[in-house]
DSSP file (Angstrom, degrees, kcal/mol; ACC not computed):
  #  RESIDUE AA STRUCTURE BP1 BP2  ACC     N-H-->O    O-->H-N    N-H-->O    O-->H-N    TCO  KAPPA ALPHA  PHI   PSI    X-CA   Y-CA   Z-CA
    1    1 A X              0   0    0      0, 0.0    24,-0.1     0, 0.0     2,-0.1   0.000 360.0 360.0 360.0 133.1   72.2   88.2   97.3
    2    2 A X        -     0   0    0     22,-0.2    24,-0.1     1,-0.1     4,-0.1  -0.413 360.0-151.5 -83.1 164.0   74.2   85.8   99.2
    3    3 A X  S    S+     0   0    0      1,-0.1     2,-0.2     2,-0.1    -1,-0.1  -0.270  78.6  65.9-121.9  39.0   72.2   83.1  101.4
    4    4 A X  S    S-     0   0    0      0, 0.0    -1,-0.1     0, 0.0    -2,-0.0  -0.698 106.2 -86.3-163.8 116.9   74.5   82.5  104.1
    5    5 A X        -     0   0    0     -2,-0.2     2,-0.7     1,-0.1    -2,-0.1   0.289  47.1-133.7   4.3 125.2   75.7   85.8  107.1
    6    6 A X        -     0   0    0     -4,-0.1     2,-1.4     4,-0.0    -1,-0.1  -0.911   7.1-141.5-106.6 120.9   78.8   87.9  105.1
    7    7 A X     >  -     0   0    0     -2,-0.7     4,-3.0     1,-0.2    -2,-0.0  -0.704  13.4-154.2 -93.8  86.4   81.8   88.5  107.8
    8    8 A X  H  > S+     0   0    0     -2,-1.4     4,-1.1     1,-0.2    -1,-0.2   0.706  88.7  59.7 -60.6  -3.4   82.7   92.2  106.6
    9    9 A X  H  > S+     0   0    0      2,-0.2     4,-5.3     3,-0.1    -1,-0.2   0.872 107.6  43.8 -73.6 -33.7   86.3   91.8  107.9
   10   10 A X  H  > S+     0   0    0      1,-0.2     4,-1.1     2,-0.2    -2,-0.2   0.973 112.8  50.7 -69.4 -50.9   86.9   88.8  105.6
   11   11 A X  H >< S+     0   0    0     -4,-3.0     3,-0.9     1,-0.2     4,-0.3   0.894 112.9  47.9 -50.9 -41.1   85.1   90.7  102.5
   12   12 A X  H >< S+     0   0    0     -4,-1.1     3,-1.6     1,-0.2    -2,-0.2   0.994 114.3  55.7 -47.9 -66.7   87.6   94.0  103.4
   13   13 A X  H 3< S+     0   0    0     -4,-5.3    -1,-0.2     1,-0.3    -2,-0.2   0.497  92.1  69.6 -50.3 -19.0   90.2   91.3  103.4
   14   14 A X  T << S+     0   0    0     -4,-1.1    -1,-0.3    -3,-0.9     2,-0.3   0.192 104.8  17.2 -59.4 -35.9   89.6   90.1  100.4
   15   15 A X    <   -     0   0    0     -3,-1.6    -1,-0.1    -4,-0.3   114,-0.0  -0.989  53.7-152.9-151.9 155.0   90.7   92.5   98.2
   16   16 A X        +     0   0    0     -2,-0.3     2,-0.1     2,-0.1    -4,-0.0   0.508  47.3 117.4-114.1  14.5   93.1   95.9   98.3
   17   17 A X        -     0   0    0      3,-0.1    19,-0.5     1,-0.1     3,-0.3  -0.587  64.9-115.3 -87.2 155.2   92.3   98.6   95.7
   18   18 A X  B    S+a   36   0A   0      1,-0.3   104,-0.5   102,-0.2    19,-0.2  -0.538  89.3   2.4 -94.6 134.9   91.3  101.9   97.1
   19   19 A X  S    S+     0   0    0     17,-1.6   103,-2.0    -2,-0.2    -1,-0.3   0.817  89.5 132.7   0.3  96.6   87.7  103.3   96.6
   20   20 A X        -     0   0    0     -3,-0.3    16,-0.3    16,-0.3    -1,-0.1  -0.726  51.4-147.0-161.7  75.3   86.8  100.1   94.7
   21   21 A X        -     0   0    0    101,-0.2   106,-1.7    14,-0.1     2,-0.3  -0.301   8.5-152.7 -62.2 139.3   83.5   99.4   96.4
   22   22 A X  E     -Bc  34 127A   0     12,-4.0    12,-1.1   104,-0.2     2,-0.6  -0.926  13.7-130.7-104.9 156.4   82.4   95.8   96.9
   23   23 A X  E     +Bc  33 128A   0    104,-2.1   106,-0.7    -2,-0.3    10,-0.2  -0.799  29.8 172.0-114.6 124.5   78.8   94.8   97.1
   24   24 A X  E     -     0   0A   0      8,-2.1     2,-0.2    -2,-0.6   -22,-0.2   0.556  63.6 -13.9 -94.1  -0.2   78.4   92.6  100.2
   25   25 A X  E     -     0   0A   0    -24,-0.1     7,-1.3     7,-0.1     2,-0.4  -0.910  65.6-125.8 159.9 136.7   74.7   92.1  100.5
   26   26 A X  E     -B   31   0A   0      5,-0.2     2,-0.9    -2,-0.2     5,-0.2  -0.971  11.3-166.3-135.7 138.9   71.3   93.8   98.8
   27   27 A X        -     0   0    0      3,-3.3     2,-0.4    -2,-0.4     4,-0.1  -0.587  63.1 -51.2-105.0  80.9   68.4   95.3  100.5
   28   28 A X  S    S-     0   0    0     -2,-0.9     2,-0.5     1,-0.1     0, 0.0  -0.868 123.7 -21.7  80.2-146.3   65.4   95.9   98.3
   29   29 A X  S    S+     0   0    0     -2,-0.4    76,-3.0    -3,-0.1     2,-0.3  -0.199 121.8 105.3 -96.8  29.1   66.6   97.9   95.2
   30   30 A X  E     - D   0 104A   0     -2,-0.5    -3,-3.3    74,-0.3     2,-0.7  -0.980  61.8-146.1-132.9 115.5   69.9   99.1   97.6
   31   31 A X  E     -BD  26 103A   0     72,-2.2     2,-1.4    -2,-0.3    72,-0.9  -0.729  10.1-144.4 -97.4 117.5   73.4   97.6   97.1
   32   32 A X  E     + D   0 102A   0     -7,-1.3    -8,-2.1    -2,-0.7     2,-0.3  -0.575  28.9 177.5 -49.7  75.7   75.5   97.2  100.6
   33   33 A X  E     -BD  23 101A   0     68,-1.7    68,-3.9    -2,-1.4     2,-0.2  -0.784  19.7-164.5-113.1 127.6   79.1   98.0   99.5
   34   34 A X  E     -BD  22 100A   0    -12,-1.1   -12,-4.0    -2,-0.3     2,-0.3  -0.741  20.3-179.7-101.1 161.0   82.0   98.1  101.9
   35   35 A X  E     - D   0  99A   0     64,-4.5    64,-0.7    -2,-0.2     2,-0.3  -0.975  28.4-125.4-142.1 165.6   85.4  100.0  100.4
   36   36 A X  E     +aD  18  98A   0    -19,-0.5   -17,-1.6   -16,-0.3   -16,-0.3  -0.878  35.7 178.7 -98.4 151.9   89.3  101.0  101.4
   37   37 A X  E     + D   0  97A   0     60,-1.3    60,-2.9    -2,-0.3     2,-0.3  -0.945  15.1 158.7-161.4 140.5   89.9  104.6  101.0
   38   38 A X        +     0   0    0     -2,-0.3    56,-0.1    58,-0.2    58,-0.1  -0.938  59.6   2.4-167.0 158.8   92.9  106.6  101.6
   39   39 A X  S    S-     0   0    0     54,-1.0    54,-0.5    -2,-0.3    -1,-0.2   0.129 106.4  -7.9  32.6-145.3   93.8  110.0  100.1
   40   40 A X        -     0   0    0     52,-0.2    52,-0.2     1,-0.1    -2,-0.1  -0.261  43.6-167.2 -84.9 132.9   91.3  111.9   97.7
   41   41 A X        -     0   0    0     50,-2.2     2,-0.3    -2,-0.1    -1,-0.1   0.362  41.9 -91.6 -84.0-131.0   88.0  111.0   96.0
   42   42 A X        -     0   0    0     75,-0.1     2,-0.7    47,-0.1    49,-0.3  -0.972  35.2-110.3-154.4 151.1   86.6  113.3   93.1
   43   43 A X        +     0   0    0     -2,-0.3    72,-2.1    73,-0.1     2,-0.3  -0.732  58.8 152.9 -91.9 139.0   84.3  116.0   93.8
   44   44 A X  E     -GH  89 114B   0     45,-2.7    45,-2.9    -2,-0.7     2,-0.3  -0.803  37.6-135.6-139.3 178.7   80.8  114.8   92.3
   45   45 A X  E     -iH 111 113B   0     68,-4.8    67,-5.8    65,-0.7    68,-0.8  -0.974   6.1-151.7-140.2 143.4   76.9  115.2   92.7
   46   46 A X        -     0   0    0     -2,-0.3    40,-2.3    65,-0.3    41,-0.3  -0.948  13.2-161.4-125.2 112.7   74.4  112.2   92.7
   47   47 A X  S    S+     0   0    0     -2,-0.4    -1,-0.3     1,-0.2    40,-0.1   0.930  84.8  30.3 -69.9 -62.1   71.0  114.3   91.2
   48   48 A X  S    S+     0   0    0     37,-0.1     2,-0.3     1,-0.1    -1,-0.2   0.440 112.6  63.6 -80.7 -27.9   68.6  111.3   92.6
   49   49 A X        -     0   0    0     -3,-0.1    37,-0.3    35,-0.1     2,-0.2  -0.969  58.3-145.5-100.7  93.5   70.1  110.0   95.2
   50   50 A X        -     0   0    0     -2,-0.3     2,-0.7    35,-0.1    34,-0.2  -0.531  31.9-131.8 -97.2 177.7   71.3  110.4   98.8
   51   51 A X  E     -E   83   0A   0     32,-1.9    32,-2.9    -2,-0.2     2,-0.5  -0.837  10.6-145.6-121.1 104.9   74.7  108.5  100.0
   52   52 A X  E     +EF  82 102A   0     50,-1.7    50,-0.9    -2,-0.7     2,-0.4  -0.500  19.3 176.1 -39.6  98.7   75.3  106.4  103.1
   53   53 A X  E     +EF  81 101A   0     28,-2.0    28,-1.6    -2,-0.5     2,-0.3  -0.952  10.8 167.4-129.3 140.6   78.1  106.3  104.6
   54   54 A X  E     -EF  80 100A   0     46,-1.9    46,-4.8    -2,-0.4     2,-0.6  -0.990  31.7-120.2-146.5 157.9   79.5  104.8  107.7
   55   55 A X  E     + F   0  99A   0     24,-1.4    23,-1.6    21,-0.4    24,-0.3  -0.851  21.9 177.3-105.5  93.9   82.9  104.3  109.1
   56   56 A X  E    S-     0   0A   0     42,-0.9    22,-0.7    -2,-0.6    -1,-0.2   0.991  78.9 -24.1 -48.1 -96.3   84.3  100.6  109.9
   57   57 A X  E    S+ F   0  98A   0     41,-1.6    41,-2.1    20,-0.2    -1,-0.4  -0.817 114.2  27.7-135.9 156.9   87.6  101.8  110.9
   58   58 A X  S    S-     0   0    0     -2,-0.2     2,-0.3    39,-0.2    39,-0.2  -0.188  88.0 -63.7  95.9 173.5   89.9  105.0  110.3
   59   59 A X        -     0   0    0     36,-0.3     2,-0.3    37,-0.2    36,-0.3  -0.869  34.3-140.7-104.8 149.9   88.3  108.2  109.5
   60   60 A X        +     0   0    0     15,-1.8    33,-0.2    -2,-0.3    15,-0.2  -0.577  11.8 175.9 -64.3  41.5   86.3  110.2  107.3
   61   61 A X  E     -J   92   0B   0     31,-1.2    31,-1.0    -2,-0.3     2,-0.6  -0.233   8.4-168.3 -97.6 164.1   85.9  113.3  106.0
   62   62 A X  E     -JK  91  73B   0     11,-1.2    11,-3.2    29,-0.2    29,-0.2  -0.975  13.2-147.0-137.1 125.9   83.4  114.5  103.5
   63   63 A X  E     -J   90   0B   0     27,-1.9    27,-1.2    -2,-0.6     2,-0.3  -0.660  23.0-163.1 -82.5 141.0   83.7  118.1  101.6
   64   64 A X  E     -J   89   0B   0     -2,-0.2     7,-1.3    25,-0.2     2,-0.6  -0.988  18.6-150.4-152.1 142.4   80.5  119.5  100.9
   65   65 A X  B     +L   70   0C   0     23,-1.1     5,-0.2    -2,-0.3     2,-0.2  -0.973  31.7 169.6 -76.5 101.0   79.1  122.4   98.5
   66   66 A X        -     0   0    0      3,-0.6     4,-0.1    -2,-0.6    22,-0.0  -0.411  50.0-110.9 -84.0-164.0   76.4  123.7   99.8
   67   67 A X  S    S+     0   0    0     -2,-0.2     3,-0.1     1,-0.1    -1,-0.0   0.871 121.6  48.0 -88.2 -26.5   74.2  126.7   99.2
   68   68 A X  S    S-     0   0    0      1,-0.3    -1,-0.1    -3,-0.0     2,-0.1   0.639 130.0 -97.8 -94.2   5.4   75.4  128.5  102.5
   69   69 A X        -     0   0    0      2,-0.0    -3,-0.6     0, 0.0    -1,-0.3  -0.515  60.3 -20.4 128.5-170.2   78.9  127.6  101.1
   70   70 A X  B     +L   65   0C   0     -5,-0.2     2,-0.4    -2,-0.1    -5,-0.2  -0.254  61.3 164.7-100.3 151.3   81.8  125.0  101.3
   71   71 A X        -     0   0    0     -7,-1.3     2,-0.8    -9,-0.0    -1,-0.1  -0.966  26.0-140.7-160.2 131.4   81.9  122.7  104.8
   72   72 A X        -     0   0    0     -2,-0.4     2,-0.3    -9,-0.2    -9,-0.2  -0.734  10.8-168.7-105.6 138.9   83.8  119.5  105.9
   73   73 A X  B     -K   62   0B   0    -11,-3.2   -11,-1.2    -2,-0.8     2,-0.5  -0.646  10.9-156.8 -93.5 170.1   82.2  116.7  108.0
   74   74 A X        -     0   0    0     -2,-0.3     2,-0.3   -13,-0.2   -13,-0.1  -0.924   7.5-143.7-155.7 146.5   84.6  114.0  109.4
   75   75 A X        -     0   0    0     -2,-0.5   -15,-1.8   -15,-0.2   -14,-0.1  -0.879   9.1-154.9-106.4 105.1   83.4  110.9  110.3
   76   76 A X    >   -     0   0    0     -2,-0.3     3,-0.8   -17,-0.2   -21,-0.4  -0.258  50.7 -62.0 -84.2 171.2   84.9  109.3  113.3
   77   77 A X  T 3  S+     0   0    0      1,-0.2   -21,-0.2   -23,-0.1   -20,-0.2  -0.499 128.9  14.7 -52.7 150.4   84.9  105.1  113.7
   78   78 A X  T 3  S+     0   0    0    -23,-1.6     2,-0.3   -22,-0.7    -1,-0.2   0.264  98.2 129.1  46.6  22.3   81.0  104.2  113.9
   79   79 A X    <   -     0   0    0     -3,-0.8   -24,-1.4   -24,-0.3     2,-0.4  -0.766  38.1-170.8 -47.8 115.9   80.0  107.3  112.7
   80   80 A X  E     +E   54   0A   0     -2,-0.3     2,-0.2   -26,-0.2   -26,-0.2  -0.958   6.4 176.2-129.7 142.2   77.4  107.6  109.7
   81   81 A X  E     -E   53   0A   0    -28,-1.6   -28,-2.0    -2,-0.4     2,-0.5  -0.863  21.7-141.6-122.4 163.7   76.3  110.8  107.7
   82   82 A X  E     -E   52   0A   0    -30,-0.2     2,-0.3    -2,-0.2   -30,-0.2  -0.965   9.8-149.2-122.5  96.4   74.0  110.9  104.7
   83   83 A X  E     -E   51   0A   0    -32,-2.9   -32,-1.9    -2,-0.5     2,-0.3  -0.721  34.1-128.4 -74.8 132.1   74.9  113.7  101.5
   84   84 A X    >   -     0   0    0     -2,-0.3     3,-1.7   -34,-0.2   -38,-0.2  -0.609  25.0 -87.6 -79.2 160.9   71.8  114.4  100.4
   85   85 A X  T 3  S+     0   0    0      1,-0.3   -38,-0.2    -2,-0.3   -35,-0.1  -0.139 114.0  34.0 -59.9 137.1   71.0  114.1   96.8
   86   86 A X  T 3  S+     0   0    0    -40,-2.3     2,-0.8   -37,-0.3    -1,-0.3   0.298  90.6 111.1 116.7 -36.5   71.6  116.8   95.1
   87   87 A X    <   -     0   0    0     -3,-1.7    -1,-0.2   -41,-0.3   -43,-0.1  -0.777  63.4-129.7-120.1 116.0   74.6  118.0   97.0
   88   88 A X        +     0   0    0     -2,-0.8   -23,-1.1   -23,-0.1     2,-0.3   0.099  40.2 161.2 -42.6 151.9   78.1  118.0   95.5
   89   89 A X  E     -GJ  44  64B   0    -45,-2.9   -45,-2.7   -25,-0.2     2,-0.2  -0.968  29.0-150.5-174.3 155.2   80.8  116.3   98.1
   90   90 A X  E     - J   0  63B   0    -27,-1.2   -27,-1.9    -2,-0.3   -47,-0.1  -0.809  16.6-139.7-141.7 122.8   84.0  114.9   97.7
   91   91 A X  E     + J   0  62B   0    -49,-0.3   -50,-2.2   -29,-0.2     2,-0.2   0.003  29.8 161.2 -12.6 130.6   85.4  111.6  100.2
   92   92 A X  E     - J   0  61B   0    -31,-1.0   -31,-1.2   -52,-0.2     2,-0.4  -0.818  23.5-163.1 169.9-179.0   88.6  111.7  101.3
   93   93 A X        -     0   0    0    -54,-0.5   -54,-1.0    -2,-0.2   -33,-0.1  -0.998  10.9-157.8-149.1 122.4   90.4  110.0  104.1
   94   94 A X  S    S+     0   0    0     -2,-0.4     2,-0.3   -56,-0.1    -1,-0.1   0.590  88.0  40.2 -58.8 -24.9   94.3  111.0  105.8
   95   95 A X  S    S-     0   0    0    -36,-0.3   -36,-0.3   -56,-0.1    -1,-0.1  -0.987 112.8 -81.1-135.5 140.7   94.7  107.5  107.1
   96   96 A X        +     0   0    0     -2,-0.3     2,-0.4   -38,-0.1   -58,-0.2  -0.027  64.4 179.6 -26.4 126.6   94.0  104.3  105.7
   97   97 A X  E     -D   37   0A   0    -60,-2.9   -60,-1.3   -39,-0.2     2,-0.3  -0.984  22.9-148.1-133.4 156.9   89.8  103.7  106.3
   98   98 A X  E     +DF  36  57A   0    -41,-2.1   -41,-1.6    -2,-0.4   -42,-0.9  -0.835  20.8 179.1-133.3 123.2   87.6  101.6  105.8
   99   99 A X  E     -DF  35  55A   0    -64,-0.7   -64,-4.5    -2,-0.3     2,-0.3  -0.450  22.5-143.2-122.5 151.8   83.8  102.2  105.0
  100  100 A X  E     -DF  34  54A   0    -46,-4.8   -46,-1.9   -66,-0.2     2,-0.4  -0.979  23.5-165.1-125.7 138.2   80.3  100.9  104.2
  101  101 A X  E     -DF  33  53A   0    -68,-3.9   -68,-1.7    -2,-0.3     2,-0.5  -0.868  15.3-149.9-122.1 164.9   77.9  102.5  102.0
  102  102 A X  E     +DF  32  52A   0    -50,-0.9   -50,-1.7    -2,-0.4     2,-0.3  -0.963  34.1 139.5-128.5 102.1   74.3  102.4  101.2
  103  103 A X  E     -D   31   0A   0    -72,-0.9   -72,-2.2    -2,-0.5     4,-0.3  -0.992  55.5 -90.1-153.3 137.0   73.0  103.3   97.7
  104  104 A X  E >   -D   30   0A   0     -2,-0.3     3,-1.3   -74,-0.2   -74,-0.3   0.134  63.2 -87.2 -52.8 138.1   70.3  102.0   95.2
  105  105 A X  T 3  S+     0   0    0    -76,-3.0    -1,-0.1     1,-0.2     3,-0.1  -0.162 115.0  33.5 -48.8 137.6   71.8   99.4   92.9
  106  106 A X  T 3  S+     0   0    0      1,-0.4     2,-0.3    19,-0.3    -1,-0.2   0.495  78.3 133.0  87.5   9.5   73.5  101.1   89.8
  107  107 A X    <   -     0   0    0     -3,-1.3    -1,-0.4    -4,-0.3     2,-0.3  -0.824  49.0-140.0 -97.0 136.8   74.6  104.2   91.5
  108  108 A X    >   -     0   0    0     -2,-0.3     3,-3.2     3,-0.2    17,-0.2  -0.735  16.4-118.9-105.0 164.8   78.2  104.9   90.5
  109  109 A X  T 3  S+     0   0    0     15,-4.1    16,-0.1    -2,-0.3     3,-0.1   0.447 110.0  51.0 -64.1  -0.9   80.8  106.1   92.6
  110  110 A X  T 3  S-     0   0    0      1,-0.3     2,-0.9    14,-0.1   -65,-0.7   0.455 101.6-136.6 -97.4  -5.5   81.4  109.2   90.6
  111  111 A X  B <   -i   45   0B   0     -3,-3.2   -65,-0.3     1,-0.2    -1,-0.3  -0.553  34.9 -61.4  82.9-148.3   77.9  110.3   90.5
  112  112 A X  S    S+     0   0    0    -67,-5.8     2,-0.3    -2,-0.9    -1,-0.2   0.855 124.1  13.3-116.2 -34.4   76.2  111.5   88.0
  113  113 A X  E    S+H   45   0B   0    -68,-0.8   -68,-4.8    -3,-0.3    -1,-0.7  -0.941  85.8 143.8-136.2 155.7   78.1  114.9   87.0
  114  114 A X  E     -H   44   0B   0     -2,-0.3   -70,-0.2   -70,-0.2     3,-0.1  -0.977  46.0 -71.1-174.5 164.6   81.9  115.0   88.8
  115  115 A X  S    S-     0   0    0    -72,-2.1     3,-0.1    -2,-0.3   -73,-0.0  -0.066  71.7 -65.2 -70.2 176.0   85.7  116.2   88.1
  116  116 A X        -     0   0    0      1,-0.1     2,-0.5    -2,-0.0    -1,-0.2  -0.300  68.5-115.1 -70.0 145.3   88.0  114.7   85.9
  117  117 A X        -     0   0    0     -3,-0.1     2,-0.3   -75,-0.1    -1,-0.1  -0.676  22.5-127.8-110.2-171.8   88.4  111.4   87.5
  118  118 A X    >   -     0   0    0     -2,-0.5     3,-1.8   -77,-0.1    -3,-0.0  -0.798  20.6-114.2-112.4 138.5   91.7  110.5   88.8
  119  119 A X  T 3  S+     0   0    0     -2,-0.3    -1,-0.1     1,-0.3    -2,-0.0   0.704 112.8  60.1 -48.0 -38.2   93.6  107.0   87.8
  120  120 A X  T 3  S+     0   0    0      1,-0.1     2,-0.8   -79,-0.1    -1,-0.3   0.655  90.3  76.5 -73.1 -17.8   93.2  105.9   91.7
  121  121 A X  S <  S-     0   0    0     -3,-1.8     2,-0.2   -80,-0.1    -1,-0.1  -0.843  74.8-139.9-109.0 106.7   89.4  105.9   91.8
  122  122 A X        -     0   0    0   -103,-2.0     2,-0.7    -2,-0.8  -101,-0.2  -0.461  10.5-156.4 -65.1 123.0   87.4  103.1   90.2
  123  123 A X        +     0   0    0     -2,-0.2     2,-0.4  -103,-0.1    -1,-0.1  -0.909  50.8 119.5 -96.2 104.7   84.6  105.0   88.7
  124  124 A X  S    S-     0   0    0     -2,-0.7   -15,-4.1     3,-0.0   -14,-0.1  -0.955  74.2-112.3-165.2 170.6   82.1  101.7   88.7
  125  125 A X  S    S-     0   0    0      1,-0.4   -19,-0.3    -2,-0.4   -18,-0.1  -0.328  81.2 -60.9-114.6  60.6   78.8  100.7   90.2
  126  126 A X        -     0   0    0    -20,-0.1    -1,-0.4    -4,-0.1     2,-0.2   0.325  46.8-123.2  93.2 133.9   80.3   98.1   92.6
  127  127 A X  E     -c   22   0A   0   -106,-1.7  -104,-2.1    -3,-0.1     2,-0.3  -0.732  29.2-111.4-108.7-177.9   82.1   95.0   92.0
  128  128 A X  E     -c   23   0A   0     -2,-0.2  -104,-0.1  -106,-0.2     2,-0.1  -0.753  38.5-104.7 -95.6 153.1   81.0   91.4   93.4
  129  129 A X              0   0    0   -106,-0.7    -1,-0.1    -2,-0.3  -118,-0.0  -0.315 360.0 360.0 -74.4 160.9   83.0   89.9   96.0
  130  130 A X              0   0    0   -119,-0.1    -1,-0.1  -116,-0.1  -119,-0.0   0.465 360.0 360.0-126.3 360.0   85.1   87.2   94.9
């Protein structure tokens, strides 16, 4: 955990790979990770867990499975939603964005059961900023 205030434009600046979280910051058993994201995630489910998200800059939208059937949110700048656990979703983003999410340390970014993933999405539980 760093011991000195984290400026999340310089950590975004810091690096360029696309949904490649970085972990800025932990809160209790919960890693603070901001990411860049542009075009398509992978659709996954996290069984234990639900997922934070809120929108730095750029927009959002989030696909969701549900039981009363398939529905997209989009996520505007400063806009946060929560998939509940449990519920299949896929990220993706038209325009460069950038995001921060909130999830217990060790959750990876595919989830737990997900589609094949795709060479552009770091399947990882976070990297440390450098």
């Amino acid at each position: 955990m760093p011991t000195e205030p984290v400026s999340l434009a310089q950590a975004l600046a810091s690096f360029k790979d696309q949904w490649s979280p970085r972990i800025v910051t932990t809160v209790n058993d919960y890693d603070v990770r901001v990411a860049k994201v542009e075009g398509e995630h992978v659709w996954h489910v996290h069984d234990h867990t639900d997922e934070f998200f809120l929108v730095l800059e750029g927009e959002l939208h989030i696909a969701l499975r549900e039981p009363a059937g398939e529905r997209t949110v989009v996520l505007a700048r400063g806009s946060v939603f929560t998939v509940p656990r449990g519920t299949e979703h896929k990220p993706y983003a038209r325009v460069p964005t950038e995001i921060l999410l909130l999830e217990p340390t060790g959750t990876l970014t595919v989830g737990d059961h997900h589609d094949e993933i795709p060479s552009h999405v770091d399947a990882t539980t976070g990297h440390a900023l450098t």
